[in-house]
N, C-alpha and C positions, 0 to 999 in steps of 0.2 A: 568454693568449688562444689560441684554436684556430690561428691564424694563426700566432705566433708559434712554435709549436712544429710545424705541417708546413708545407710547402710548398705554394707556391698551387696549384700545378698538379696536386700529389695528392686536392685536393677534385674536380676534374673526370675525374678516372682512370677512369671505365665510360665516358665519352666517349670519352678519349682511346684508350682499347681498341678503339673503334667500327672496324671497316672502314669507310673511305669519307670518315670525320668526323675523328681523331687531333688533334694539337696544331694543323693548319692552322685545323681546323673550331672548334676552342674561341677559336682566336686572331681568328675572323671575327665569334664572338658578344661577344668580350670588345670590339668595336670599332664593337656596332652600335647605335640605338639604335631602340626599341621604342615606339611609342604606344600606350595601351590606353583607350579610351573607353568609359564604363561601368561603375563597382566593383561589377557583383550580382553572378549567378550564375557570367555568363560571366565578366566582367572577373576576381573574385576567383581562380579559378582559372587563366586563362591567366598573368597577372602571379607566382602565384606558382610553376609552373613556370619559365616564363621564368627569374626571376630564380635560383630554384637553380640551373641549367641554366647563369648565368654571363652572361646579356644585361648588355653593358657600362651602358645607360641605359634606365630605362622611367621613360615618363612616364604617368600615372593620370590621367584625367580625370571628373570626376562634381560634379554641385552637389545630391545627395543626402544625405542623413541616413539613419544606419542606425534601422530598426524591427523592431518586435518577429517581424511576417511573414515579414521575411526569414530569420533565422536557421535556417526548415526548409530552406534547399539554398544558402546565402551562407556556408560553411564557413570564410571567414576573420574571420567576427564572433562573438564570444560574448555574452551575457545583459550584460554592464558593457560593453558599446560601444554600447549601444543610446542615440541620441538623438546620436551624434559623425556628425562630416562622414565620407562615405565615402570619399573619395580620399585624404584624412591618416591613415586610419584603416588603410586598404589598405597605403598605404605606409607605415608603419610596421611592418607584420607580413612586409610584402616585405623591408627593409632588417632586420628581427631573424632572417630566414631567409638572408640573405647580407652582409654587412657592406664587403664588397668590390668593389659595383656600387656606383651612383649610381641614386638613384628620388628623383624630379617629384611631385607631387602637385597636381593645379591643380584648385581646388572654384572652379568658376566656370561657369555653363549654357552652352555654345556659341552662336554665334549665325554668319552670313553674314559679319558684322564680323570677329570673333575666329578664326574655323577656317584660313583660310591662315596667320596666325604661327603658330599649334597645329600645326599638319600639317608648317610646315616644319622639315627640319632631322631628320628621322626616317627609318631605313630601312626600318617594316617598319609601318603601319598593323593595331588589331587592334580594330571595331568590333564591341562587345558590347553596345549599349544593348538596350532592349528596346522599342523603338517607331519606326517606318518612316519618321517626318520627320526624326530625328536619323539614322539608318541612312543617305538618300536626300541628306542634307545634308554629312557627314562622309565618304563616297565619293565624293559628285561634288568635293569639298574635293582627296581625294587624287589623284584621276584627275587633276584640274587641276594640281597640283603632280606629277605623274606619279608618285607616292611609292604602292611595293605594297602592298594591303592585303588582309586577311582578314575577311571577316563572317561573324558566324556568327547562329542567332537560333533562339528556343526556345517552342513552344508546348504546353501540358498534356502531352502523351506523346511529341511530334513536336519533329526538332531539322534545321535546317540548316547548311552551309556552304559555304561558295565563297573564292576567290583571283584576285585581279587584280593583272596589270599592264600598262604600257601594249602598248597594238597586240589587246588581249582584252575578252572579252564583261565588261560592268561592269553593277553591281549592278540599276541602273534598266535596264536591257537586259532581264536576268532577272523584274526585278518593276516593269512599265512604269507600274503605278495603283499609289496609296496606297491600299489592302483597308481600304476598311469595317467587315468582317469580322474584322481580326487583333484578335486574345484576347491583352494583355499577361499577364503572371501576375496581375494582380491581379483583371481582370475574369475569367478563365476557368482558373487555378489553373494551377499545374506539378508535376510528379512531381521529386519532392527532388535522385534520381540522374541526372533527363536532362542539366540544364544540365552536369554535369561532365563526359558525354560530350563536348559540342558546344564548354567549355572548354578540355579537354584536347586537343581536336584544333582547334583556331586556334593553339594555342602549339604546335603539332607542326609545323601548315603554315608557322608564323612561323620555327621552328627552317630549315626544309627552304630556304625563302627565303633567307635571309641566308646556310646554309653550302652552296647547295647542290646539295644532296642531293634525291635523288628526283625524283618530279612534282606538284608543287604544283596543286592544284585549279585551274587557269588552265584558263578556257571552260569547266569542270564544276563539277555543286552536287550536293552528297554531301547526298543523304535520310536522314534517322534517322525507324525506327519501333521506339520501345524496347517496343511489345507482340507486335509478332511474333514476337520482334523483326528488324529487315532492316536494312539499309545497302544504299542505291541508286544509283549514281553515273548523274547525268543529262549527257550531254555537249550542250552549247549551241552 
């Protein structure tokens, strides 16, 4: 096995090159662990950098089944996964991209009961569903357990994010009603490539959180308009 013949620390070696990040920053993700609520567009991609990247534990959450629909921008499914639960399905393609973490897979719908076991015990919340009463339930979840998290959330061409922890602007702050108006992908489509944006940077923010590094989206919500296209950071 790959293992067996290098050494653990040479699969992280562009990390450990990093200015800033080196063997401390890999030794803070090998020790953290990750929640990812959601396996679509967003979930699938944050989980699987994540886990290349060395997050010691992520746990997957989703009581979905994979469809045909999703396979235009849900890049961790193929055409023979269609009709499988998504969080065993996710996790499995996470654990065959790193074999040396530990990955959760919980297919179970959350509810006011269930979310504080699920939230605790996690250092880095990474809310991807796609719809604002699970969004608005799974943040106030963390906020209460003071545990930081990142939302992100994706409509037709337009993509959001933000970062909280305690003593900072939190999600219901930023979006005080439940919008009538919000378009999931299924009532009002998505562009294939937005989610992976809006992916790939929740597991950047999640990265910056546990080692770090940088300025985590704490009090600001980073706009995506992928036709301008623009990135607009709004500070709260």
């Amino acid at each position: 096995m790959f293992l067996h013949i290098y050494n653990i620390m040479d699969r992280y070696i562009r990390h450990i090159q990093l200015e800033g990040f080196g063997q401390q920053g890999q030794r803070l993700l090998a020790g953290a662990s990750v929640l990812v609520v959601g396996a679509g567009a967003l979930g699938t991609v944050a989980s699987l950098y994540l886990g290349s990247a060395g997050t010691g534990k992520i746990t997957i959450v989703d009581f979905d089944t994979i469809d045909i629909t999703n396979l235009q921008r849900q890049l961790s499914y193929t055409e023979g996964d269609i009709g499988r639960p998504k969080a065993e399905t996710l996790a499995s393609k996470v654990r065959a991209a790193n074999s040396t973490i530990e990955v959760e897979a919980v297919n179970q719908r959350l509810t006011a009961e269930n979310l504080p076991g699920v939230v605790a015990g996690h250092t880095v919340v990474l809310e991807c569903s796609d719809n604002p009463a699970t969004k608005y339930a799974v943040t106030a979840a963390s906020q209460a357990a003071g545990v930081p998290y990142v939302a992100g959330g994706i409509a037709q061409y337009r993509g959001q994010v933000t970062a909280w922890r305690p003593g900072c602007t939190g999600y219901r702050d930023i979006f005080p009603d439940k919008s009538d108006d919000y378009l999931t992908a299924a009532e009002g489509g998505v562009l294939a490539s937005a989610p992976g944006i809006v992916g790939s940077l929740q597991a950047t923010e999640a990265l910056k959180i546990i080692t770090g590094l940088g300025s985590p989206l704490y009090d600001r919500l980073l706009l995506i308009d992928t036709l301008a296209p623009s990135f607009t950071v709004v500070n709260l």
